[in-house]
C-alpha positions as a printed Julia matrix, in Angstrom:
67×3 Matrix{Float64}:
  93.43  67.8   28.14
  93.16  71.62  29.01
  95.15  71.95  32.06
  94.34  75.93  34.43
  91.79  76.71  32.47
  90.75  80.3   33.46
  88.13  82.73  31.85
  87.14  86.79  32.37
  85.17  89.16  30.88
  86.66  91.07  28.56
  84.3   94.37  29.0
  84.33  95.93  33.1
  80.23  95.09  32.7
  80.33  91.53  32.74
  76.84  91.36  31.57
  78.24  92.38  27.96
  79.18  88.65  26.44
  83.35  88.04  25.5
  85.65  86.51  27.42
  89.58  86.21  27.38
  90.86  82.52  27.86
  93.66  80.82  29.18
  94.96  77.54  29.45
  97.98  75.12  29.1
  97.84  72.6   26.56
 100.95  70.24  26.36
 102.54  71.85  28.71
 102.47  75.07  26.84
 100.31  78.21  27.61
  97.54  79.24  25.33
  95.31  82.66  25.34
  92.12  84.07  23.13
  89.44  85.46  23.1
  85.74  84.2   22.99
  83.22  86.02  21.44
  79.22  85.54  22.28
  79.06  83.56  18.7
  81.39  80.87  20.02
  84.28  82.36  17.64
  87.78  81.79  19.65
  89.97  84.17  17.99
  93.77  83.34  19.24
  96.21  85.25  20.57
  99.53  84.02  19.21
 100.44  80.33  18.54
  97.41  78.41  17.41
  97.6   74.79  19.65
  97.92  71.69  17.95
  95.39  69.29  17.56
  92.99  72.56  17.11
  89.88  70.65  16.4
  89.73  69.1   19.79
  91.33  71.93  21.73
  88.13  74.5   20.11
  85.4   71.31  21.22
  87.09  71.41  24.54
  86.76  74.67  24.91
  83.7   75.28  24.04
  82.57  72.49  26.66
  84.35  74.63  29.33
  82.49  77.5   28.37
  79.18  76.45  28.49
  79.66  74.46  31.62
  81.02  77.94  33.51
  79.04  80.27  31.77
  76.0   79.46  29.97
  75.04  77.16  32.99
């Protein structure tokens, strides 16, 4: 489970789409960015388990953003 998730825009007008993500997974801190396609390019370590970390996140992201 993705544990303080947290989202921004990554452009100062937030109606442009991109986001930078973070979260903790397995107690260890993860960041990227999300582009409008749904592409998570990651910054740094790629988490484990990457598969269900990307559906995850992708759940998160439509749930705070597209809704």
């Amino acid at each position: 489970m993705l544990q303080h998730f947290s989202f921004k825009s990554m452009y100062e007008n937030s109606q442009l789409p991109g986001w930078t993500i973070a979260f903790y997974f397995n107690n260890k801190r993860y960041t990227a960015d999300y582009m409008p396609d749904g592409t998570i390019h990651w910054n740094g370590d790629t988490p484990p388990e990457l598969d269900n970390v990307t559906k995850m996140v992708h759940e998160l992201m439509t749930f705070h953003v597209y809704e």
